[in-house]
C-alpha positions in Angstrom: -15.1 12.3 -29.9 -14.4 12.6 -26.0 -11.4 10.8 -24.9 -11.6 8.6 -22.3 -10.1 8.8 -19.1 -8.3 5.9 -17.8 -8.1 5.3 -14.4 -4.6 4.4 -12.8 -4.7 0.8 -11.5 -4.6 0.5 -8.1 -2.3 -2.9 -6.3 -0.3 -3.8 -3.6 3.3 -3.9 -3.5 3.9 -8.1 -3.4 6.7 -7.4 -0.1 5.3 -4.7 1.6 1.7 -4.2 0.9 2.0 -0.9 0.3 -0.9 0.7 -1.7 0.4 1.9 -5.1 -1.2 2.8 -8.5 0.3 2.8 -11.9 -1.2 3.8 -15.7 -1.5 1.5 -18.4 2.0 2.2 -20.0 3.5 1.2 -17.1 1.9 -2.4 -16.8 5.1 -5.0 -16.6 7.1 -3.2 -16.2 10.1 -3.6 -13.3 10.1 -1.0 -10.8 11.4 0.0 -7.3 8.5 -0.1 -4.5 8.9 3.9 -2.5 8.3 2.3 0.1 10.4 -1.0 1.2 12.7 0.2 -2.2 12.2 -3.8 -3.1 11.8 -4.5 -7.2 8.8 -5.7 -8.5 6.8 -6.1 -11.8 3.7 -3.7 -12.2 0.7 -5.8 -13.0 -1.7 -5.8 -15.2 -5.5 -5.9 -14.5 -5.9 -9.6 -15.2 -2.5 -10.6 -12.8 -3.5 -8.7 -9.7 -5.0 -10.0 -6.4 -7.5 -7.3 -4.9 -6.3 -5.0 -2.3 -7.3 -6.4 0.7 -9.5 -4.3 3.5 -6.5 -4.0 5.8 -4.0 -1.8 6.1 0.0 -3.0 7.5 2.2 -0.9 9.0 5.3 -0.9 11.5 4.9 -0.2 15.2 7.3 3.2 15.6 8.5 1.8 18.4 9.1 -1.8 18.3 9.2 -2.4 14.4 6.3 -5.0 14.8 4.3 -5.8 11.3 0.4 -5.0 12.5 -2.6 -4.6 10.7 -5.5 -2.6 11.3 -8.8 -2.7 9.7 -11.1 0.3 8.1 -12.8 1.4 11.4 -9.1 1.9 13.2 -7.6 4.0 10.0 -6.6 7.1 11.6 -6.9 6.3 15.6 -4.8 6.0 17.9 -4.8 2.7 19.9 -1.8 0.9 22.3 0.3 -1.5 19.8 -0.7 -5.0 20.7 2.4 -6.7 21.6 2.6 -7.0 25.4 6.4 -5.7 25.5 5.4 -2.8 23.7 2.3 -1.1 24.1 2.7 2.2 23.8 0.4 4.3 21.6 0.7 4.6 17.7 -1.5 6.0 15.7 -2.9 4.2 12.5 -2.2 5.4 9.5 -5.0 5.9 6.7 -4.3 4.4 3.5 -3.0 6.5 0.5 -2.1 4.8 -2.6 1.1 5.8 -4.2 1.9 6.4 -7.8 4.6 4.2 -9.1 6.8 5.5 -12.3 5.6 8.9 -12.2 2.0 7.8 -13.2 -0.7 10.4 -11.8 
């Protein structure tokens, strides 16, 4: 008989909205985001909200929360704020393993 392979499930993290991913041992279970370091509870498939089609990040330079959608991942565009505006370049999403999960 084949095992299956399960796939890690993939969330956001509830304070940052980083993209992370975590197996099925890990489901509620209290970690530490890698990104904003804030606890939170892994979820299970039936708590979480889908990952939305936008992608937050901070301005470099003026540590502004934006957003950017799928057809910016990867530019480069002037941050919005009009006391800012200098260049930044858009990240493109990766999602992160949480609790040594692959």
């Amino acid at each position: 008989m084949l095992s299956q392979l399960v796939m890690p499930l993939r969330f956001e993290c509830p304070h940052c909205s980083s993209r992370l991913s975590a197996g099925r041992e890990l489901y509620h279970t209290i970690l530490d985001c890698p990104d904003c370091g804030k606890e939170f509870m892994v979820p299970t498939p039936e708590d979480i909200k889908l990952p939305t089609h936008t992608l937050k990040f901070i301005c470099p330079h003026c540590r502004r929360k934006l957003s950017a959608t799928p057809d910016q991942f990867g530019t480069e565009m002037p941050c919005p704020f009009v006391n800012c505006g200098k260049p930044i370049q858009v990240p493109e999403p990766d999602w992160k393993s949480v609790g040594g999960a692959e």
